[in-house]
C-alpha positions as CSV (number, residue, x, y, z in Angstrom):
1,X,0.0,0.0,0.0
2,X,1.5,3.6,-1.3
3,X,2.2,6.1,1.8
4,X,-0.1,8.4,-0.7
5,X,-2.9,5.7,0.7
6,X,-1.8,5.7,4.1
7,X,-2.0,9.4,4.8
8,X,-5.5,9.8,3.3
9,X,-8.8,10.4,5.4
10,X,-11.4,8.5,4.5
11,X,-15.4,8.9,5.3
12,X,-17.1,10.7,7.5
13,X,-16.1,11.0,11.2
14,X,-17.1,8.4,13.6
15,X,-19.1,10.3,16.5
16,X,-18.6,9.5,19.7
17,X,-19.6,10.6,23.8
18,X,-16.1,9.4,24.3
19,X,-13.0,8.4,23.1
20,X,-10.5,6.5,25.3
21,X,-6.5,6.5,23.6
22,X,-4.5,3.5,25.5
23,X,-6.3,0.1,27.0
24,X,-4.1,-0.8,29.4
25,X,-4.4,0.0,33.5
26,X,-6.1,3.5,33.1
27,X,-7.4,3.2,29.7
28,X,-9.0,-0.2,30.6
29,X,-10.1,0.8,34.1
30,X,-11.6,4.1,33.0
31,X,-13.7,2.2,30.1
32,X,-15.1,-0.4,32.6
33,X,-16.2,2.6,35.2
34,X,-17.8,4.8,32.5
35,X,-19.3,1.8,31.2
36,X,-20.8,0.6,34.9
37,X,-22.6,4.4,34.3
38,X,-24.2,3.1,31.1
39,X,-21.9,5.5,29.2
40,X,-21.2,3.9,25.6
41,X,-18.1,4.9,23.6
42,X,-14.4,3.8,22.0
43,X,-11.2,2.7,23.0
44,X,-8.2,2.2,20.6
45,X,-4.8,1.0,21.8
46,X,-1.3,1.1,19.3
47,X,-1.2,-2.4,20.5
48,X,-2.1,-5.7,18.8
49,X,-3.6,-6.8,22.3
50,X,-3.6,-6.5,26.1
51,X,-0.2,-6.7,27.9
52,X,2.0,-9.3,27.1
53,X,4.6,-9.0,30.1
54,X,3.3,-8.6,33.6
55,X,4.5,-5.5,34.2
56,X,2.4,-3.9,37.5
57,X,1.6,-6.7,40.0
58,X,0.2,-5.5,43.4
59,X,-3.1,-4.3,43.2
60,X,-3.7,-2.3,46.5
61,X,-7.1,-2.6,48.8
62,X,-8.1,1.1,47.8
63,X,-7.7,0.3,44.1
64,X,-10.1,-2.9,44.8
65,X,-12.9,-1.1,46.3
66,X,-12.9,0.7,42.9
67,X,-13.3,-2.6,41.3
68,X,-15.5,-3.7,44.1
69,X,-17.9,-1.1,43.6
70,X,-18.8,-2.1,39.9
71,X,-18.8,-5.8,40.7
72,X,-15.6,-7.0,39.4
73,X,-13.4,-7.4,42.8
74,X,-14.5,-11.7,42.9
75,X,-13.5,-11.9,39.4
76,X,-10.3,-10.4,39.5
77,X,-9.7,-12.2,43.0
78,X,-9.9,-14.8,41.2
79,X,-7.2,-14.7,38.9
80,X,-5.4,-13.5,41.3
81,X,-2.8,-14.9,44.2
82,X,-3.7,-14.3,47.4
83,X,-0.5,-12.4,49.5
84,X,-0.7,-14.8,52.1
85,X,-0.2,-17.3,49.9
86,X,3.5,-16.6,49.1
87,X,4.1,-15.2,52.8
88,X,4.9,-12.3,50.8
89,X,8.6,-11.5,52.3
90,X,11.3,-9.4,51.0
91,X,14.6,-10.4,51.1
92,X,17.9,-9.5,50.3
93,X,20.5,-12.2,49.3
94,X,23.7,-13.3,47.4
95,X,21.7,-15.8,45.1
96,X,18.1,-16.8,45.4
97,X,20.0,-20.0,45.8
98,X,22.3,-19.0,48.6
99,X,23.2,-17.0,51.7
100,X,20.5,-15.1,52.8
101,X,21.6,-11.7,54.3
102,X,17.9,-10.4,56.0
103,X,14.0,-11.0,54.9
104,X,10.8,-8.9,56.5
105,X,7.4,-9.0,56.6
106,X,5.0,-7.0,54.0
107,X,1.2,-6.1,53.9
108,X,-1.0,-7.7,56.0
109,X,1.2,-10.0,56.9
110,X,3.3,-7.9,59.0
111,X,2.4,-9.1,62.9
112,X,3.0,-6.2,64.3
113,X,0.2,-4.2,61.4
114,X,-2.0,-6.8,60.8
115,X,-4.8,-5.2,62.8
116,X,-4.3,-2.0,60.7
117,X,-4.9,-3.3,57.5
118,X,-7.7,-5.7,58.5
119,X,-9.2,-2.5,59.9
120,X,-8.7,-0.4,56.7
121,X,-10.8,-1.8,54.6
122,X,-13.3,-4.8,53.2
123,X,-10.5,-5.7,50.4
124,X,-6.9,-7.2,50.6
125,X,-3.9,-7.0,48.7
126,X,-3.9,-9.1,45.9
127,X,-0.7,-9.8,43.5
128,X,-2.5,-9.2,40.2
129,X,-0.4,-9.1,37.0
130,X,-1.2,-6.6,34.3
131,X,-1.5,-10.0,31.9
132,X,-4.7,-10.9,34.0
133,X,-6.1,-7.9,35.0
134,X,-6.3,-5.8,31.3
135,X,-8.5,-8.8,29.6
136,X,-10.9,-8.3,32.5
137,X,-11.4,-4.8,32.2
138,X,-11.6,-5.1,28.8
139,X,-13.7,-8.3,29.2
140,X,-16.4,-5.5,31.2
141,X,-16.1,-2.8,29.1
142,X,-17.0,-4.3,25.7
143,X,-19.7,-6.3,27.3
144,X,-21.1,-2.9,28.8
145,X,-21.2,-1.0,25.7
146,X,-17.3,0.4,24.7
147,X,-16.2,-1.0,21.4
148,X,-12.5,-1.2,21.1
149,X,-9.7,-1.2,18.2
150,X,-6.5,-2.7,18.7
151,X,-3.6,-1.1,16.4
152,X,-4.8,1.8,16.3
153,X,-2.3,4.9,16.9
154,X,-3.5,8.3,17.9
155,X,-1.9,10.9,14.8
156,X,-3.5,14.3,15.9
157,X,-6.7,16.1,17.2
158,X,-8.4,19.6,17.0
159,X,-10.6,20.8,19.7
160,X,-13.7,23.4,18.8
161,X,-16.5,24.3,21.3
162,X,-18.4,21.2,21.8
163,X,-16.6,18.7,20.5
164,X,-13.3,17.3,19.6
165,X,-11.8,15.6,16.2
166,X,-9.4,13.4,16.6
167,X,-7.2,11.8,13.6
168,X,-5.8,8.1,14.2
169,X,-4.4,5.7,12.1
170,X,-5.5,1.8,11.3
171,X,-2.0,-0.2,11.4
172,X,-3.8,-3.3,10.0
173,X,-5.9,-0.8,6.5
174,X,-3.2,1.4,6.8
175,X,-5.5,4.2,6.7
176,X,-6.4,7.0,8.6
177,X,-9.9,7.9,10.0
178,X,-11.4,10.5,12.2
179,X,-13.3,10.2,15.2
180,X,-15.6,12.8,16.0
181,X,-16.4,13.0,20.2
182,X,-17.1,15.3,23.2
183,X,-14.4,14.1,25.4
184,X,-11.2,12.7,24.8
185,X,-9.1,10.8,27.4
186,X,-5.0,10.3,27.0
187,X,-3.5,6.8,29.1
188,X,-1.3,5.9,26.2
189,X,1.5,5.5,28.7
190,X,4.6,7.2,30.0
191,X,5.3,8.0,25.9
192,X,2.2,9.8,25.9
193,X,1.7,11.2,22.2
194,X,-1.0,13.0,23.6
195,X,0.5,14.4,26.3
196,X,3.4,15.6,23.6
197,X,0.8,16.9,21.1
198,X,-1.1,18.9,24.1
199,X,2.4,20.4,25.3
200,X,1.5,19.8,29.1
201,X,4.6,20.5,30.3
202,X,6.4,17.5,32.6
203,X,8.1,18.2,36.1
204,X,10.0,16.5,38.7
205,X,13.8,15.3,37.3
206,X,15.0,14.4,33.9
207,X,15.3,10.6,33.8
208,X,19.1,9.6,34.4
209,X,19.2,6.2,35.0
210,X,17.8,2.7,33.1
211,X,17.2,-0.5,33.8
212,X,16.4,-4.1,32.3
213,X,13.4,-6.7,32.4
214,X,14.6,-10.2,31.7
215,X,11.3,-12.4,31.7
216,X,11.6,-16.0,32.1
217,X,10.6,-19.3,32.7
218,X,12.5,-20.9,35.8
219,X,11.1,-23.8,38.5
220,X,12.4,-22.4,41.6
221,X,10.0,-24.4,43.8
222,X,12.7,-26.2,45.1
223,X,14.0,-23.0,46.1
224,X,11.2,-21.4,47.5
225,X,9.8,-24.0,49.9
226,X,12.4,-22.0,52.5
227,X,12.5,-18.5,50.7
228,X,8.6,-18.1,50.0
229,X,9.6,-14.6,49.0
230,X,7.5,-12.7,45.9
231,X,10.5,-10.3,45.8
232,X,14.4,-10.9,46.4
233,X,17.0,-8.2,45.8
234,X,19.9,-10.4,45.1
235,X,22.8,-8.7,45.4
236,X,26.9,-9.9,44.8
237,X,29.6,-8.1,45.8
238,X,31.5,-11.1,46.3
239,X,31.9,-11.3,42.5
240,X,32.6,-9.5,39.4
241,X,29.6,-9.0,38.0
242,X,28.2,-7.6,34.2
243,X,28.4,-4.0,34.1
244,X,24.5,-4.2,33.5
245,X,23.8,-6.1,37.2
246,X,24.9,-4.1,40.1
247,X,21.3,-5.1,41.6
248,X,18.8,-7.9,40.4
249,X,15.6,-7.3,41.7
250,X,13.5,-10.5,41.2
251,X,9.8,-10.5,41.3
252,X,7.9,-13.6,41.1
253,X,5.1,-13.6,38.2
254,X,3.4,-17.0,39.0
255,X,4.3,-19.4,41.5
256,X,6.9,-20.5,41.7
257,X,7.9,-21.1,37.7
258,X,7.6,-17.6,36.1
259,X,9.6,-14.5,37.1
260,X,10.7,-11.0,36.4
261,X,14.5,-10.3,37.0
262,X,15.2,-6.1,37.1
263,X,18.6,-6.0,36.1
264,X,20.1,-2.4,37.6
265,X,23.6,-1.2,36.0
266,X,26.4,0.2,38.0
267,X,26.8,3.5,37.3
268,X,28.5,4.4,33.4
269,X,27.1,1.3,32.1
270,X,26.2,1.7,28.7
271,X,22.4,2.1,28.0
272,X,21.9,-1.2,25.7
273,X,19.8,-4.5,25.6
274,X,22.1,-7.6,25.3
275,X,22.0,-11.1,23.6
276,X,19.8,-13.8,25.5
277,X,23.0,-15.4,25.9
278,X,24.5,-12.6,27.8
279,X,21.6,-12.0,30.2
280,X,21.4,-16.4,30.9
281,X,24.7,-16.2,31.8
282,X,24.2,-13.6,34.6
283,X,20.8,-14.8,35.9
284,X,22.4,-18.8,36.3
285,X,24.7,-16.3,38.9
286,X,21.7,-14.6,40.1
287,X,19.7,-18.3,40.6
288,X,22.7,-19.7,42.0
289,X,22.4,-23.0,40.7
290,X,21.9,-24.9,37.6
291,X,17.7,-24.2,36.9
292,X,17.0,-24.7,33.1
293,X,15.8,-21.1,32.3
294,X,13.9,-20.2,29.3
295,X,13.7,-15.9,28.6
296,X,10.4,-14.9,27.3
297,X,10.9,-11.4,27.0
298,X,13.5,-8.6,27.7
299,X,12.8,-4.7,27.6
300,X,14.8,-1.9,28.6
301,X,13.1,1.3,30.6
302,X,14.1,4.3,32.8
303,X,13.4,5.1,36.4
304,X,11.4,8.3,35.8
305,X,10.9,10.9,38.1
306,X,8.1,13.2,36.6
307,X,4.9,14.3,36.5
308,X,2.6,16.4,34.4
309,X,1.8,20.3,35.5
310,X,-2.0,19.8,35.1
311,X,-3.8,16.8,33.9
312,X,-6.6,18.4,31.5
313,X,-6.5,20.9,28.6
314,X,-10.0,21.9,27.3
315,X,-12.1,18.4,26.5
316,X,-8.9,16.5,26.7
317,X,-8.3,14.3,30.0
318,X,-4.9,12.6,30.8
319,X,-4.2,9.9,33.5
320,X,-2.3,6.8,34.3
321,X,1.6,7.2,33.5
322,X,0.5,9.5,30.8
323,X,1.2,12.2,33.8
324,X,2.7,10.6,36.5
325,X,5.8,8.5,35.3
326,X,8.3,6.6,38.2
327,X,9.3,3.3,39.2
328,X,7.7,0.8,40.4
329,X,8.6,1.0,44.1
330,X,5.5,0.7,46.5
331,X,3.4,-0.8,43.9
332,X,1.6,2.5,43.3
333,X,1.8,2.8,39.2
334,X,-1.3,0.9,38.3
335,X,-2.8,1.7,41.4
336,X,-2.8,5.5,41.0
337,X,-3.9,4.9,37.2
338,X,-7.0,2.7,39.0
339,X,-7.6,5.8,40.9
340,X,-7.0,8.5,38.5
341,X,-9.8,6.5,36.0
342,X,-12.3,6.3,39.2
343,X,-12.2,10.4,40.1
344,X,-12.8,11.1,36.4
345,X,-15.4,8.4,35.9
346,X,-18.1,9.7,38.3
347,X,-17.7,13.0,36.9
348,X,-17.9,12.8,32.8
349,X,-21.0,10.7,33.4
350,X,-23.1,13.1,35.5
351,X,-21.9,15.4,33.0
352,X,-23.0,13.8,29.6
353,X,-26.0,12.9,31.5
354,X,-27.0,16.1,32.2
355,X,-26.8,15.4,36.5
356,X,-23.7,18.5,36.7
357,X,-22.1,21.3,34.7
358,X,-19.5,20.5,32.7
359,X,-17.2,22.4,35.2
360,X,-17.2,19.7,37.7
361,X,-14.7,18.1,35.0
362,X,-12.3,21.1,36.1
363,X,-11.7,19.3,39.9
364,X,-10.1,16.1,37.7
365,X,-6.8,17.8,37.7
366,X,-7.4,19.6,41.4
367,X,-8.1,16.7,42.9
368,X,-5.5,14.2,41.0
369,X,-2.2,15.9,39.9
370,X,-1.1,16.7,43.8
371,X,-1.6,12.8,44.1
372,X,0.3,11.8,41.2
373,X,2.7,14.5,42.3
374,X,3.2,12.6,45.8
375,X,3.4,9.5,44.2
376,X,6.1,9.7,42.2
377,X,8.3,11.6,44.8
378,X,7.9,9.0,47.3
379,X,8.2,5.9,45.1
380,X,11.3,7.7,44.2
381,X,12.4,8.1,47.8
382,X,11.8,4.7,48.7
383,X,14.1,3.5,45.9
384,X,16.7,5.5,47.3
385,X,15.9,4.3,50.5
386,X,18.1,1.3,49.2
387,X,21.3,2.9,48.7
388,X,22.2,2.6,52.7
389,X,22.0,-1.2,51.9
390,X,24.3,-1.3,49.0
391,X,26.7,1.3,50.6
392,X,26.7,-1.5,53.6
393,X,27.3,-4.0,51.6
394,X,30.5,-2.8,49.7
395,X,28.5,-2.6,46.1
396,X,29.4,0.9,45.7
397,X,33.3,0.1,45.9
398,X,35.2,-0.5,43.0
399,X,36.9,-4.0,43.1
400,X,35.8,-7.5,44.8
401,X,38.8,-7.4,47.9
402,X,37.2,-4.1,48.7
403,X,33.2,-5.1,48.5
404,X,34.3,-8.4,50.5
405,X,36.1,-6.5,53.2
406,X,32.7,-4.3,53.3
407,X,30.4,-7.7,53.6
408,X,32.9,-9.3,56.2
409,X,31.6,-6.6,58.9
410,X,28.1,-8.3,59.2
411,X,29.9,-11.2,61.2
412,X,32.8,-9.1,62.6
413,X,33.4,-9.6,66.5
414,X,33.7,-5.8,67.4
415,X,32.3,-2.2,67.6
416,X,32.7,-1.4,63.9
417,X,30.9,-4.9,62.7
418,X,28.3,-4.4,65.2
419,X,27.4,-1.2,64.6
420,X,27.6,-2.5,60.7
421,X,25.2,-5.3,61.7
422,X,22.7,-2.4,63.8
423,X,23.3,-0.3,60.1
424,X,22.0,-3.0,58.2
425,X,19.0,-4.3,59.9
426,X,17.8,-0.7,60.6
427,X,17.8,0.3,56.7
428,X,16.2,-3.2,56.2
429,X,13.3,-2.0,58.0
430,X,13.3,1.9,56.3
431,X,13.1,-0.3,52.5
432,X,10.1,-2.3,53.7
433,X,8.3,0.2,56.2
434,X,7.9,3.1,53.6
435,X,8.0,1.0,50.2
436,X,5.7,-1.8,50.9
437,X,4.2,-1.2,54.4
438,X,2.7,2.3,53.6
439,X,-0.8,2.0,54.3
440,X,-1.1,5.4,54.1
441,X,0.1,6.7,50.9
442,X,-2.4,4.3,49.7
443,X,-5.4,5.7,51.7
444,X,-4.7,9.5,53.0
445,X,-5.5,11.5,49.9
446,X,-6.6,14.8,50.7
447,X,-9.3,16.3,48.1
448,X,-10.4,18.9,50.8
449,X,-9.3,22.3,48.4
450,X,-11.2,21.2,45.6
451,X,-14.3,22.6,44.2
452,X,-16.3,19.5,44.2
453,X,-16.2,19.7,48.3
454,X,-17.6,21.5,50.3
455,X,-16.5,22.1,53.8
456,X,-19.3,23.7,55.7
457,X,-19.0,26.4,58.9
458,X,-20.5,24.4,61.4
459,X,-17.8,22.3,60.7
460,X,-15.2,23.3,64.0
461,X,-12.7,20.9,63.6
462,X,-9.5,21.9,61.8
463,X,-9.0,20.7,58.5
464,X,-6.5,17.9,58.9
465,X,-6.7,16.9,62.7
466,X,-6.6,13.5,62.6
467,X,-2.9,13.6,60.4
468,X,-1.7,15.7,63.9
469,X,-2.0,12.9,65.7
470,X,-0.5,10.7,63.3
471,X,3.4,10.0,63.5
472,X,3.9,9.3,59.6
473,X,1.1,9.7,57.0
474,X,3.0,7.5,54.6
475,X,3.2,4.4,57.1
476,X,-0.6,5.3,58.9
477,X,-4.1,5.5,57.7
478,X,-6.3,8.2,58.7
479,X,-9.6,7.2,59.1
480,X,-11.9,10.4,59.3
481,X,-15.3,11.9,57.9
482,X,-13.4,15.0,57.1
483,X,-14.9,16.8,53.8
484,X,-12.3,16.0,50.7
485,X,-10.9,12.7,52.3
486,X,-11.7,8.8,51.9
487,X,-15.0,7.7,53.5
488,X,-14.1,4.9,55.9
489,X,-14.6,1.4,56.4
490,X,-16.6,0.1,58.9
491,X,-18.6,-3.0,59.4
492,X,-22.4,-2.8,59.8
493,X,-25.0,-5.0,60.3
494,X,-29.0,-5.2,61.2
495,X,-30.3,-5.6,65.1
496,X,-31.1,-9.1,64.1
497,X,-27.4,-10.0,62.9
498,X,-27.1,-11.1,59.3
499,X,-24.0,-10.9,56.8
500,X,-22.0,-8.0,57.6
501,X,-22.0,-5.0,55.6
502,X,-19.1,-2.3,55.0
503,X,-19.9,1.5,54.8
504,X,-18.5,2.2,51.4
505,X,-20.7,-1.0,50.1
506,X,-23.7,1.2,50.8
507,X,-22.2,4.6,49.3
508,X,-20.6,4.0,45.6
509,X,-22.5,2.6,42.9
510,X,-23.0,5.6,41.1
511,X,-24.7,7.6,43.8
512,X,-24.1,10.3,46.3
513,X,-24.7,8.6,49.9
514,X,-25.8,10.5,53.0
515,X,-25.3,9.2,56.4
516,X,-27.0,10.3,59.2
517,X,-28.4,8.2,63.0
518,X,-31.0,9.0,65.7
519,X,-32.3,12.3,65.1
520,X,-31.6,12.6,61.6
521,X,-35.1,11.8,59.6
522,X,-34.8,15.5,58.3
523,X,-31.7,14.7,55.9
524,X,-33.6,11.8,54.9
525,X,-36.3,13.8,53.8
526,X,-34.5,16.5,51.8
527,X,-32.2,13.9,50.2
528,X,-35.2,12.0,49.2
529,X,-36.5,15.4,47.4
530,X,-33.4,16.7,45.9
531,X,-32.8,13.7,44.4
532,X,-36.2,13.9,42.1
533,X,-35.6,17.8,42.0
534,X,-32.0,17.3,40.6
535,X,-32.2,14.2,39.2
536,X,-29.0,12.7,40.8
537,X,-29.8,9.8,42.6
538,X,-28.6,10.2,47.0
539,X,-29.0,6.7,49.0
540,X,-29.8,7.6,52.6
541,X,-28.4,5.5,55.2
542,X,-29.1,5.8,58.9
543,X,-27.0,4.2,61.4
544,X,-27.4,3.7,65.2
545,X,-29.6,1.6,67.8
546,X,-33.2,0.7,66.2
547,X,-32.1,2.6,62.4
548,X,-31.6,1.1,58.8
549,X,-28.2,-0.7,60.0
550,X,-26.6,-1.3,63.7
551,X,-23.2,0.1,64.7
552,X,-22.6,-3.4,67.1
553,X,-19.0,-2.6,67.1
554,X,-19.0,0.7,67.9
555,X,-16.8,2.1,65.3
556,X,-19.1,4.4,63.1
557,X,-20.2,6.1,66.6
558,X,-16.4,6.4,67.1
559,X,-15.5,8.1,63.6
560,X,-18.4,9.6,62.0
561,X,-17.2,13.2,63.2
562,X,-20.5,14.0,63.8
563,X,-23.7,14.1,66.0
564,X,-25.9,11.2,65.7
565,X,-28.3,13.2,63.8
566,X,-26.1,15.0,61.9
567,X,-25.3,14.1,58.1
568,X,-22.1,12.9,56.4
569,X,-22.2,13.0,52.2
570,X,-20.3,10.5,50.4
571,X,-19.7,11.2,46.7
572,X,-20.1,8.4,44.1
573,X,-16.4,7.7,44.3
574,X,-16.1,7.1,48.1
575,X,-14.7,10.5,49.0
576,X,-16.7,12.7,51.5
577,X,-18.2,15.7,50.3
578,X,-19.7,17.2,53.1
579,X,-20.7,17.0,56.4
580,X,-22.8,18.9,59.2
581,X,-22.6,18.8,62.7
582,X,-26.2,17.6,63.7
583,X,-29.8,18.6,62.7
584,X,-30.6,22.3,63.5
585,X,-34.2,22.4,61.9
586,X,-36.4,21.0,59.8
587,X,-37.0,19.1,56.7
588,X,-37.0,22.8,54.6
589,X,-33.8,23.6,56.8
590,X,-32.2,20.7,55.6
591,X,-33.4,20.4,52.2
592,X,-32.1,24.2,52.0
593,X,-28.7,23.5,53.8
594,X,-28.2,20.3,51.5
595,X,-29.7,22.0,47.7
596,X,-26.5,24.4,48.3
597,X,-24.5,21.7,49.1
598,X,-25.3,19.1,46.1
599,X,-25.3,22.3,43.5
600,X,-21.3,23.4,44.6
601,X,-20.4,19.7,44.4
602,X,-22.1,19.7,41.1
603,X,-21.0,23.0,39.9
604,X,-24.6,24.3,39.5
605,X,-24.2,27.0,42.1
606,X,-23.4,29.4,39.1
């Protein structure tokens, strides 16, 4: 076919609510949310098909109530692996064969935090490859109403007043066509061509360093029986290693016969991918003895260290890795993707349905570029949080007598090797604590200056007073009702016991939710009218002694934040919106004090 063919338009433009460019993570997840709205639409992907290499593996407990919420959290469980099913340990080694140097607790399974996470939510951890979950999402979109192209590259777009038109080009015809839609949305990855043809400017640090994904085939079960660890950073300075492994990072993919080995180069390594050969060589090293081992794949990629200045331009949306780009420390790349999709999905579907002005679509970047922000400067910091280690250990020195002198300290009799050995185990614990043990960074996101909340004056408390009291926000959840953060978890049930049920089971679903107690039939009233008046649907839930569900434990009484009859609003993507101290009139009081609530939330106040 000439490249007089391939550049030609052809037909009129394919219209389109909305057009989704990139089907992996965020692409995927955003597709499935919209669709759970009943919002119909396309998504195209460069790609032949979902994602051939595992890539992202923990999916967090926040991003699975999202899935949770639309009814896909027991399917994805199960093509999942349960953490406690691999103990989930990190360890640091010589070979996943040999001497093993320390190994700690993660998740859940950490003794001493247990309770916390059990507490934190309904979900758990689950290690979830990309190859699993993106056929899912997909699987739920298409059967919901998206239609999706594969090989299909985004070329160019033009935004006018209502809508936009966006060029892309068929790899299989190659032809271009032209699809013709009132909201576009860029997750076409950390190589975003539409981040590059919106010029959203990127900050943070320019990428200086680059790494290597060997996948492979390997039965390490023999192995494994006494190292059940998911992730070993297996590290030699006992030998002269390939310029290209200072550090392997191996990652198990499926038990105990696939795996990932993250190959990091000492520094002034050249910035190449090798022969098969070369890499088998180093990873029957790394194993430490003689596994067969059959390489799949191998891709090369760069620890980034950016994000994007805003996340929207006009009718154009960007999320996923599109604007926040760093390594995959913490486990928070797909995650915040998950998350990013979830904010915006709520909102474009009140929006095309006519339930809020289009400027709600403006708190998208308000609400999710200081989180992406944080995200990639902490996964960045708990990367470096390993250098202690290899300092320790002798890796940064230049020849083997030197490294081994370093690692002889750990069994030294004296000051120096015990203060090496108190060294060691103390930045043991900094790597796991803020990389894989922060509950926090996955919970305590702060919406509270954003548009779409609305903090109201009888509302005393400061704005953050529960993060006073708590002595690292990365580490810890807070659990508050506070106006612009994540609506808790807490376990109902009825005065006759049944199955329990979790609060954000009865927000979500597409709805505002407004919880209220003993005293509190006004809100339940004037949510009951504004809902027919604005035609946005509001679940009222009332919770206390001889009410709609029983607080047996205690806990809602404990962190609702307010009176019994006061009211706590819960957007449709489990982040309070409001809340009021307790009833102060009656049902036109509260249908009055709520209508100017629901219409800032909504942008209609204008």
């Amino acid at each position: 076919m000439s490249n007089q063919t391939a550049e030609q338009s052809h037909g009129q433009p394919i219209e389109t609510d909305v057009l989704i460019i990139g089907a992996g993570p965020a692409g995927a997840s955003l597709a499935s949310f919209l669709a759970s709205y009943g919002v119909k639409g396309i998504m195209v992907s460069r790609d032949s098909t979902s994602a051939e290499t595992p890539r992202a593996h923990i999916t967090n407990m926040a991003t699975f109530e999202c899935f949770r919420d639309i009814g896909l959290e027991d399917i994805l469980r199960n093509v999942s692996t349960p953490i406690d099913e691999t103990d989930h340990l990190l360890r640091w080694c010589l070979s996943m064969a040999g001497r093993e140097l320390a190994r700690r607790y993660t998740l859940q399974l950490t003794p001493q935090r247990a309770g916390e996470y059990k507490i934190a939510s309904p979900c758990e951890h689950m290690d979830l490859p990309q190859t699993r979950l993106e056929p899912e999402l997909v699987r739920y979109a298409t059967l919901n109403g998206f239609q999706v192209r594969w090989d299909t590259e985004f070329r160019t777009m033009e935004q006018g007043d209502s809508r936009v038109t966006v060029d892309l080009f068929d790899k299989v015809t190659q032809q271009i066509f032209s699809v013709s839609t009132k909201y576009v949305f860029g997750a076409d990855g950390a190589g975003s061509r539409v981040m590059r043809h919106l010029q959203v400017p990127m900050e943070g640090f320019p990428s200086t360093q680059w790494a290597v994904n060997v996948f492979l085939k390997a039965d390490l079960s023999h192995l494994m029986k006494s190292r059940p660890s998911v992730l070993s950073w297996v590290l030699q300075p006992h030998r002269d290693h390939a310029d290209f492994n200072m550090v392997c990072v191996v990652r198990m993919v499926k038990q105990w016969d696939e795996w990932v080995f993250s190959f990091l180069p000492a520094p002034g390594a050249k910035e190449e991918l090798l022969s098969k050969e070369q890499y088998l060589e180093e990873i029957q090293h790394v194993i430490g003895d003689d596994t067969p081992v059959e390489i799949t794949h191998m891709s090369r990629w760069r620890i980034n260290e950016a994000y994007a200045a805003h996340f929207s331009v006009g009718r154009v949306f960007c999320l996923g890795d599109a604007v926040h780009r760093h390594p995959p420390a913490m486990g928070l790349g797909s995650n915040t993707s998950v998350q990013d999709s979830y904010n915006l999905a709520w909102k474009v579907a009140y929006v095309l349905q006519n339930k809020a002005n289009p400027r709600l679509l403006d708190s998208y970047s308000l609400e999710r570029q200081p989180v992406g922000k944080h995200m990639v400067t902490r996964t960045n910091e708990a990367l470096r949080r390993h250098v202690p280690i290899f300092e320790i250990l002798g890796l940064v020195s230049p020849s083997v007598p030197e490294r081994l002198e370093a690692l002889s300290l750990l069994s030294a009799n004296s000051k120096t090797g015990e203060q090496r050995r108190t060294d060691f185990q103390a930045a043991a614990d900094a790597c796991v604590e803020t990389e894989l043990n922060g509950l926090g960074i996955e919970f305590n996101q702060d919406y509270s200056n954003s548009p779409a909340i609305c903090a109201d004056t009888s509302d005393s408390a400061p704005a953050k007073p529960a993060l006073e009291g708590n002595p690292d926000p990365v580490r810890f959840q807070t659990r508050t009702t506070i106006p612009g953060w994540r609506f808790p978890h807490v376990w109902l049930n009825k005065a006759v016991p049944g199955k329990e049920i979790s609060t954000i089971d009865l927000a979500g679903k597409g709805k505002f939710a407004l919880f209220t107690g003993i005293g509190g039939g006004v809100w339940k009233e004037a949510a009951a009218k504004l809902s027919t008046d604005l035609n946005v649907p509001i679940r009222t839930i009332s919770v206390g002694y001889g009410q709609d569900y029983e607080d047996l434990y205690g806990d809602w009484a404990r962190i609702r934040g307010v009176d019994s009859s006061g009211a706590v609003l819960v957007r449709p993507d489990n982040f309070v919106a409001w809340r009021h101290g307790k009833a102060e009139g009656d049902e036109i009081w509260a249908t009055e004090k709520l209508n100017l609530v629901m219409r800032k939330v909504l942008a209609l106040d204008n």
